[in-house]
C-alpha positions in Angstrom: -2.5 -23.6 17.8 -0.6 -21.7 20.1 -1.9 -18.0 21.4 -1.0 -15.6 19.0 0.3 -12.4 19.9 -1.8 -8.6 19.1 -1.2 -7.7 15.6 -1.3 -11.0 14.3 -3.8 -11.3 11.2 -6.0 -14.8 11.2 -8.5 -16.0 9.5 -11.7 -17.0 10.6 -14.5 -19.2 9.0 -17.2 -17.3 10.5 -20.7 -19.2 10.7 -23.7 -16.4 9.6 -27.7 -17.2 10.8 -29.5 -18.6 7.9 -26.3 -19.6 5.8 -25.1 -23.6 5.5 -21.9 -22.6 4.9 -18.9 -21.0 6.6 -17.6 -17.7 5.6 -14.1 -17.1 5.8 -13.0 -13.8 7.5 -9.6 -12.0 8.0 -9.0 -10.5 10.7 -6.3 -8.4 13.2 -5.7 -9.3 16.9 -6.6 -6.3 19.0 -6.2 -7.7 22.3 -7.8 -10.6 24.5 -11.0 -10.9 26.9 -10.7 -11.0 30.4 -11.9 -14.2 29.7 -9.2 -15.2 27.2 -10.6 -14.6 23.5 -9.3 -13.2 20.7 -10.7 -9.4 20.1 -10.6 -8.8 16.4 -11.1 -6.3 13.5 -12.3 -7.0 10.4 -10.8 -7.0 6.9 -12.4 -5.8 3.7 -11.2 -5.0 0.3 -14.8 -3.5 -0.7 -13.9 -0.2 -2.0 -16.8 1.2 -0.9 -15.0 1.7 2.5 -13.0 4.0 1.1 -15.4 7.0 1.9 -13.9 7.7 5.1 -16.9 10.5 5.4 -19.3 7.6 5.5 -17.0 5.4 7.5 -14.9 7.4 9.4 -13.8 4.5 11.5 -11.9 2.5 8.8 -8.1 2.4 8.4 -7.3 2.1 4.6 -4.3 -0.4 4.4 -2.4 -0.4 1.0 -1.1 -3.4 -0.4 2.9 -3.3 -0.3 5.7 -5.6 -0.7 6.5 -5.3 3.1 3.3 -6.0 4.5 2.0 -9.2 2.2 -1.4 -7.8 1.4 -2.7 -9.1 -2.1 -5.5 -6.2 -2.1 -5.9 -2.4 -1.3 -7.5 -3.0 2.4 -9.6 -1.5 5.1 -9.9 -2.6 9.1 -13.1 -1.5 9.8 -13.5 -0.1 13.4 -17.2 -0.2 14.3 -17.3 -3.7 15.1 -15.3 -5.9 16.8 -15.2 -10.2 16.7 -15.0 -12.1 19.7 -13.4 -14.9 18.9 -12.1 -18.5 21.0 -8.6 -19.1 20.9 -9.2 -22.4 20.8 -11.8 -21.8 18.0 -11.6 -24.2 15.3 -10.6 -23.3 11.6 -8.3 -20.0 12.8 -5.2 -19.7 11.0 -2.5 -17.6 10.8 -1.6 -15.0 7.8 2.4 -13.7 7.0 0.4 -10.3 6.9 2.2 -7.3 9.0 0.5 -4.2 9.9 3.1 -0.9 11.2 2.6 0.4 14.8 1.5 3.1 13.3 -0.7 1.0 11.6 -2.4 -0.6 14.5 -2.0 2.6 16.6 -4.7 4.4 14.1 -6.8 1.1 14.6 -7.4 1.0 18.4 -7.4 4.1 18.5 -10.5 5.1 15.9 -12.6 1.9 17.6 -12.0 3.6 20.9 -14.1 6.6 19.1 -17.2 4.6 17.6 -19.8 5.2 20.1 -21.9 2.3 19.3 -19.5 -0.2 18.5 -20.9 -3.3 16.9 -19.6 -6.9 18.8 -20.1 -10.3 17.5 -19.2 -13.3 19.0 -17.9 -15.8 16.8 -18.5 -19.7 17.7 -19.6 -19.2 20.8 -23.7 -19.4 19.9 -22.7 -22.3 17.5 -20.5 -23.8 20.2 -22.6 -23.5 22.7 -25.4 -25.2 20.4 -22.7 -28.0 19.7 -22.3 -28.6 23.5 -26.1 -28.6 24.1 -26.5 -31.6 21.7 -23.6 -33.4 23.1 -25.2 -32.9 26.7 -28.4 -34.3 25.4 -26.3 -37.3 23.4 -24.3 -38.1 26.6 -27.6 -37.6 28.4 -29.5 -40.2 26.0 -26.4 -42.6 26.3 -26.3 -42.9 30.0 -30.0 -43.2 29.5 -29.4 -46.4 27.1 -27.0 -47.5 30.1 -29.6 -48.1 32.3 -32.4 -49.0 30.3 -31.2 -52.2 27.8 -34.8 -51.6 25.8 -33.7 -48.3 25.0 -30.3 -49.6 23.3 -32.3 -52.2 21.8 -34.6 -50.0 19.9 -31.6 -47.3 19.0 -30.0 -50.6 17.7 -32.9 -51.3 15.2 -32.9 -47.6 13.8 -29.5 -47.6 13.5 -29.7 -49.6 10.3 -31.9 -46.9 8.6 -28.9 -44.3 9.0 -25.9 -46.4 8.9 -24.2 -43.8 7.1 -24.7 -41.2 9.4 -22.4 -40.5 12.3 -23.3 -41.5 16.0 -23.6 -38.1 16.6 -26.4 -37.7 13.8 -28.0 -40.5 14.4 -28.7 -39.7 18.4 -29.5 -36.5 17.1 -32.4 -37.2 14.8 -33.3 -40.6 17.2 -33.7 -37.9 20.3 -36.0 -35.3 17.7 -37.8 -38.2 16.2 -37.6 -42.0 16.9 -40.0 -43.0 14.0 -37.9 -41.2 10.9 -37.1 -43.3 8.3 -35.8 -41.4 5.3 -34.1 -38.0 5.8 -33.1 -35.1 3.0 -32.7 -31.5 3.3 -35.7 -28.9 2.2 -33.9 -28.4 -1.3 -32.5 -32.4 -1.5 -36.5 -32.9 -1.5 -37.0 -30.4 -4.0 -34.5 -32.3 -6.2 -36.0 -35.9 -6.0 -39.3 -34.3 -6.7 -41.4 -33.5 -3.9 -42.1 -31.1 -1.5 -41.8 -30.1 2.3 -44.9 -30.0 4.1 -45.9 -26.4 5.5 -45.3 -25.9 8.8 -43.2 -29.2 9.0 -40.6 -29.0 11.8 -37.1 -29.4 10.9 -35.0 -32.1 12.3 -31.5 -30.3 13.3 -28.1 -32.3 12.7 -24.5 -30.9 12.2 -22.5 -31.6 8.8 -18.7 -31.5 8.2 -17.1 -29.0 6.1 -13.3 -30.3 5.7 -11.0 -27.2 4.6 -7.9 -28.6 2.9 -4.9 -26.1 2.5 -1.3 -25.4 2.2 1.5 -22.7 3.1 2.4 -20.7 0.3 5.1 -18.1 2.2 3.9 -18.6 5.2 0.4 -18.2 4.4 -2.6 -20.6 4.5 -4.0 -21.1 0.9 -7.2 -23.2 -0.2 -6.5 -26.2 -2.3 -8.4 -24.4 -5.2 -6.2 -21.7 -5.4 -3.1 -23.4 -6.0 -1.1 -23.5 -9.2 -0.5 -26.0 -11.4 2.8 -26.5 -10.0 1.8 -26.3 -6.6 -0.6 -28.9 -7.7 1.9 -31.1 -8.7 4.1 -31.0 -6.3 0.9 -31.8 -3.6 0.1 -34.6 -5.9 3.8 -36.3 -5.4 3.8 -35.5 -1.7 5.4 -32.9 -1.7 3.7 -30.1 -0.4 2.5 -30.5 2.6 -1.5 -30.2 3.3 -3.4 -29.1 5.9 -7.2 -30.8 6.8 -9.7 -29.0 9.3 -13.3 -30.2 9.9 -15.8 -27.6 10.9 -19.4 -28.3 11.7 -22.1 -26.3 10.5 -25.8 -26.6 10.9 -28.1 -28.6 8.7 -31.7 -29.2 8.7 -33.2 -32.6 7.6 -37.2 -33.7 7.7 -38.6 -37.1 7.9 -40.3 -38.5 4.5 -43.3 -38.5 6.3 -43.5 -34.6 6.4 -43.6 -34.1 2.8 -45.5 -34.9 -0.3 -44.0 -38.2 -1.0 -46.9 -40.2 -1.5 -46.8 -43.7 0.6 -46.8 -45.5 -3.2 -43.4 -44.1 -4.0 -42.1 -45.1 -0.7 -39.4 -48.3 -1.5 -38.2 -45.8 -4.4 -36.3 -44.0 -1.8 -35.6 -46.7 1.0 -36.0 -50.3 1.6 -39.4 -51.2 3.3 -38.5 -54.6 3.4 -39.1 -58.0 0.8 -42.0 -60.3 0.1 -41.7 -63.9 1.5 -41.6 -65.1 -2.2 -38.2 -62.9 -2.6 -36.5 -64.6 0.2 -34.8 -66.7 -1.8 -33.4 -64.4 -4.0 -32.0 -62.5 -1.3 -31.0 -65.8 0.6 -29.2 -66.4 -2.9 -27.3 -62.9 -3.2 -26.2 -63.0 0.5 -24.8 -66.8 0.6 -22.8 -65.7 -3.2 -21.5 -62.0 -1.1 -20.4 -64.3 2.2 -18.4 -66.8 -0.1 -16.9 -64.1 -1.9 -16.1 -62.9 1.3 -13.9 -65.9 2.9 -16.4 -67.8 4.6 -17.8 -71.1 2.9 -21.9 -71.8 3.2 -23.4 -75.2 3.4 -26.9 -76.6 3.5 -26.5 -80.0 5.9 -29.7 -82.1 7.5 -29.0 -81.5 10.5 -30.1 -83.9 13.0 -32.5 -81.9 15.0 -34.6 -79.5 13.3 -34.1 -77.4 17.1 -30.6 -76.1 15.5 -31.1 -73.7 12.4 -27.6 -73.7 12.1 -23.7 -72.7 13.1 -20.8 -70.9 12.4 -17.4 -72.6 12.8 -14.9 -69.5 12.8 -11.7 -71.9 12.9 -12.6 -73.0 9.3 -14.4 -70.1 8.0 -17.9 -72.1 8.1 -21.3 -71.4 8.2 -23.4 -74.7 8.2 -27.2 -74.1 7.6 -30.2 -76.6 8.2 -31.9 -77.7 5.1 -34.8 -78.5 6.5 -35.2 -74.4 6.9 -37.8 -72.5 4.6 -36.8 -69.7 2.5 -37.1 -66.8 5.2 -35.6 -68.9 7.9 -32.7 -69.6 6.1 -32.2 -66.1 5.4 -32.6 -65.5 9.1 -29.7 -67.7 10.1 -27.2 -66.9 7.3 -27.7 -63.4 8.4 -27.0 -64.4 12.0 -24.8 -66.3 11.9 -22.6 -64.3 9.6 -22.5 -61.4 11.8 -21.7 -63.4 14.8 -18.9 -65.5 12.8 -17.8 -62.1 11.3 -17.2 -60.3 14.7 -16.1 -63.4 16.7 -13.6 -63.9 14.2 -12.3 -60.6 14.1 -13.3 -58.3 16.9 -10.5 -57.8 19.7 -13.4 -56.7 22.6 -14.1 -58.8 25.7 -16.5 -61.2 25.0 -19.8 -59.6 26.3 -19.2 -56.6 24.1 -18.3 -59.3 21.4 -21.6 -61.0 21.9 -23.7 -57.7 22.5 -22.4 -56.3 19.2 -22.8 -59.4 16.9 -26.3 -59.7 18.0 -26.9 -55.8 17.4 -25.3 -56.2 14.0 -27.5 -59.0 13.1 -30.6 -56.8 14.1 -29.4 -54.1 11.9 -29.1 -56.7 9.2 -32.7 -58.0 10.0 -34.3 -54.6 10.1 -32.3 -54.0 7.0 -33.7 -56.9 4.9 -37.1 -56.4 6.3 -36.6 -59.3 8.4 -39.2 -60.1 11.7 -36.8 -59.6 14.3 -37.9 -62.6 17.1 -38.4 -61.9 20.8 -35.3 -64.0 21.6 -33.0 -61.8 19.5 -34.5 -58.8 21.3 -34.2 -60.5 24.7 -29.9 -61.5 23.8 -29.2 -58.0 22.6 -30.4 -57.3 26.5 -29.0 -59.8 28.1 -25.3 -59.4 26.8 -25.9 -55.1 27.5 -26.6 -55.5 30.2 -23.5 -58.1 31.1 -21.2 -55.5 29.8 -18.8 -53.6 32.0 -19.7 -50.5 31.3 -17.3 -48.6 32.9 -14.7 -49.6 30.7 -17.2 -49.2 27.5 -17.1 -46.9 24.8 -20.5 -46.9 23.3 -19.2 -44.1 20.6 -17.1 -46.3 19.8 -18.6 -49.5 19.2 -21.4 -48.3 17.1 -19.0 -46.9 15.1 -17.6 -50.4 14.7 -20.9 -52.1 13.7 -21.5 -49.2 11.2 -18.5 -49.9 9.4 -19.7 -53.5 9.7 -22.9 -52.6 8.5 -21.9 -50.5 5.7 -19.3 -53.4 4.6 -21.8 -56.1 4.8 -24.6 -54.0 3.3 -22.6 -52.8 0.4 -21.8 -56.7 -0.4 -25.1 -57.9 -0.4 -26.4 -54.9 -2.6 -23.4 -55.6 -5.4 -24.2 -59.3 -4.8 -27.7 -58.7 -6.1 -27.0 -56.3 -8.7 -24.8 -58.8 -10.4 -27.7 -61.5 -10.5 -29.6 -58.7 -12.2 -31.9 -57.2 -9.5 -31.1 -53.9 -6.8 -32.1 -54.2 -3.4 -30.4 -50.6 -2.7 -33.7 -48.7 -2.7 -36.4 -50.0 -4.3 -38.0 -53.9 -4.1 -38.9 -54.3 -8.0 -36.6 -56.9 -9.5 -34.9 -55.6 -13.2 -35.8 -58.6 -15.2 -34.0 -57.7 -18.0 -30.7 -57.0 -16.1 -31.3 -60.7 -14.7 -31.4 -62.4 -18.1 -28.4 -60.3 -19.5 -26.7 -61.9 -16.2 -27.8 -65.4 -16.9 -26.8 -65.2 -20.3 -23.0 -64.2 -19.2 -22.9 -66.9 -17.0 -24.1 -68.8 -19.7 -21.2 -68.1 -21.5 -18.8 -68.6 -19.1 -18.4 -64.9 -17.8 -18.2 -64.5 -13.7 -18.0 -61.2 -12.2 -17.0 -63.2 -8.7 -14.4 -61.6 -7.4 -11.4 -64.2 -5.6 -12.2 -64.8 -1.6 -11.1 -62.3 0.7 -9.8 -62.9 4.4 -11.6 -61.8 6.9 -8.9 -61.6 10.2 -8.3 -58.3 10.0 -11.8 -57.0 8.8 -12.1 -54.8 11.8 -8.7 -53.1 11.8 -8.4 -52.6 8.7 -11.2 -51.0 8.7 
C-alpha cells in the first residue's frame, strides 16, 4: 500500500496480550514518526464517550451523508497508536473528517497530559522476526551439520501438516513432541494440560477476505445477498490478507493422556503381523496412482527391488518378507515418484526422495536402517547449497507427504481398516468391503498420471 496522507481513516487489526485473535480498529492519521510510522487516533461508537466531563479529550463525530460514517462517533485523544506503514492488514476507509474536524483532534491530544501510546505490531513483529532469526539460525545450523537435517527429516513426518515455519518452531522448543493441540483443543478430546506445563509457541494464520463496497473495505460476512452473488460469479472483486497471530500448543506428553490412549490420537507405528495389510493398502494406492507393482524372483536376493520411471514400474523381490517388502515399496515409490517428476538438480533430487521415504518410514512405524540415514547425509551434503532453498524443498516433500499419506490412509479405509490414528483394524468395515467386492462393487478409482505431480501441486 502506498503512504497515506494525515486525515486518512484505516483500519487496523490490532493484536491485544492474552487474546488469539485480531481486533480490528479504526483509526485517523495524525501525522508520521521521525522514524516513518503512522501516528493514529482511535475510533469508538461507545456512547459512553459521550460525557465529554469524563472524557474531555474526545471529538464527537456525527454520522452525515458527507463524511461516510455508519455510526455517531468519537476520536478519543488520550491515546495515540503507533502503527508500521508497512504493517500488515491496514486498509483504507472512504471516511472524511472537516479541518475543523481534525483541527479539534490534534489539538485536544496536545492537552492530555498523560497521553496513552501503544505500538501496534511492533512487539508482535519484533516476536515474528526473533523466530525467524532462530529458524534461519537452525537452518544454517542443518547446513553444516547433515545429522541435524537428518533427524529434522524424521520429525517432519509427525507435522506434515504444519508449515516449515511451525515445524522449526516446535522442533527448536522441543525435539521429542509428537502430538500437539492447544490448552482448550485438549480440553475437547478429553484431557487435561498438566500444571505448570510450558507452552510450545507457534504462529497461526488468520486470512481476512473482503471487498470494496464505495470505496470502503467490507468483510465477506457483511455482504448482501446480492453482493454475494455477484462475488460468487466473479464479479466482485475480493481481497485476501494473512495475518499471524500467536498460538500456544503442548506436547501429549504434558497432559493427562494416559500412554494407553496414545495410537487414538497418532500413529505409533504397526505390528510385524500387520505389515501385510499395510504392504496391501499401499501397493492398491500406488497402482491407482499410475505406477504398476510387481513381485519378480529376482536373481539375487542382494536387490530388494527397482523402480523403472520410463514405464511407470516398481519391480519388488518375492523372496522379501512382509516388512521388507513394505520397506522397498515405500522406497522405491518415493524415489520413482520424485525422479519422475521433480525438476531439481539431481543431488537435491536424490536428497529429497530419500528424505521422503524416511518420512514415509517414520510414518508407518517403519525401522529406518543405518544406510538410509547414511544417503540422506551423503546426498546433503553433495548439494550446492548456495543455490538451495531449504524452505522450499520441505515444502515440496510435505505436499508429497501429505499426497502420498492421504492415499495410503483412503487405500486402507476402503479395505475396511484406518491407519489415520489409531492401529485397531474395523473388522466389520472389512467384511462389508469384502462382501462389495464380492459382488462386483470397486471403489478403485481410474489410474492417474504422475508427470506433473509436483507442479500441479
Amino acid at each position: 500500500m502506498e503512504e497515506l496522507p494525515v486525515k486518512s481513516v484505516i483500519v487496523v487489526p490490532v493484536q491485544f496480550e492474552g487474546r488469539d485473535y485480531a481486533q480490528k480498529r479504526t483509526m485517523l492519521i495524525v501525522g508520521t514518526t521521525p522514524t516513518g510510522e503512522y501516528i493514529c487516533n482511535n475510533f469508538t461508537s461507545d456512547k459512553r464517550y459521550k460525557d465529554n466531563e469524563k472524557f474531555q479529550a474526545n471529538v464527537y463525530i456525527p454520522k452525515t451523508h458527507e463524511n461516510g460514517l455508519k455510526f455517531n462517533s468519537y476520536i478519543k485523544c488520550d491515546t495515540q497508536y503507533i502503527v508500521p506503514k508497512d504493517y500488515a492488514g491496514i486498509s483504507q476507509l472512504s471516511i472524511h473528517i472537516t479541518d475543523d474536524q481534525f483541527n479539534t483532534v490534534l489539538q485536544r491530544t496536545s492537552q492530555v497530559k498523560d497521553i496513552i501510546v501503544e505500538h501496534v505490531g511492533n512487539t508482535k513483529q519484533n516476536e515474528m522476526k526473533q523466530y525467524t532469526d532462530k529458524i534461519l539460525e537452525t537452518l544454517d545450523k542443518f547446513k553444516m551439520d547433515p545429522q541435524l537435517m537428518k533427524d529434522f527429516v524424521a520429525f517432519s513426518s509427525k507435522f506434515y501438516s504444519y508449515s516449515l515455519r511451525n515445524k522449526m518452531l516446535i522442533y527448536m522448543q522441543n525435539p521429542f513432541a509428537t502430538f500437539v493441540a492447544s490448552y482448550t483443543g485438549w480440553q475437547q478430546l478429553g484431557y487435561n494440560v498438566l500444571k505448570g506445563s510450558s507452552s510450545l509457541r507457534i504462529f497461526r494464520p488468520i486470512e481476512n477476505v473482503t471487498f470494496l463496497r464505495n470505496g470502503e473495505s467490507i468483510k465477506i460476512s457483511e455482504a448482501t445477498n446480492e453482493e454475494k452473488i455477484k462475488i460468487g460469479k466473479g464479479e466482485l472483486k475480493t481481497y485476501t490478507q494473512i495475518s499471524y497471530i500467536k498460538y500456544n500448543v503442548f506436547d501429549i506428553s504434558q497432559t493427562t493422556c494416559p500412554k494407553e490412549d496414545y495410537p487414538k490420537l497418532y500413529s505409533m507405528g504397526y505390528a510385524s503381523l500387520e505389515h501385510k495389510e499395510l504392504y496391501d493398502v499401499t501397493k492398491d494406492f500406488i497402482e491407482t496412482s499410475g505406477f504398476t507393482v510387481e513381485e519378480k524372483n529376482l536373481p539375487t536376493i542382494s536387490l530388494n527391488g527397482y523402480c523403472n520411471t520410463q514405464e511407470n514400474s516398481i519391480v519388488i523381490n518375492s523372496k522379501l518378507n512382509d516388512t521388507e517388502r513394505l520397506n522397498t515399496l515405500l522406497h522405491e515409490y518415493a524415489h520413482g515418484l520424485l525422479h519422475k517428476t521433480s525438476t531439481q538438480p539431481t543431488a537435491v533430487k536424490e536428497f529429497e526422495a530419500e528424505s521422503l521415504s524416511m518420512m514415509l518410514h517414520h510414518r508407518l512405524g517403519l525401522e529406518i536402517d543405518d544406510n538410509s540415514k547414511l544417503y540422506v547425509c551423503n546426498s546433503y551434503q553433495s548439494i550446492d547449497k548456495d543455490l538451495f532453498a531449504i524452505g522450499e524443498s520441505f515444502e515440496r516433500l510435505s505436499k508429497a507427504f501429505k499426497f502420498i499419506e492421504k492415499g495410503i490412509s483412503d487405500s486402507a479405509k476402503s479395505k475396511g481398516f484406518d491407519i489415520s490414528n489409531s492401529r485397531e483394524l474395523s473388522l466389520g468395515a472389512k467384511k462389508e468391503k469384502q462382501s462389495n467386492i464380492a459382488h462386483g462393487q470397486s471403489d478403485k478409482q481410474p489410474n492417474i498420471i504422475n508427470r506433473n505431480f509436483i507442479q500441479d501441486l
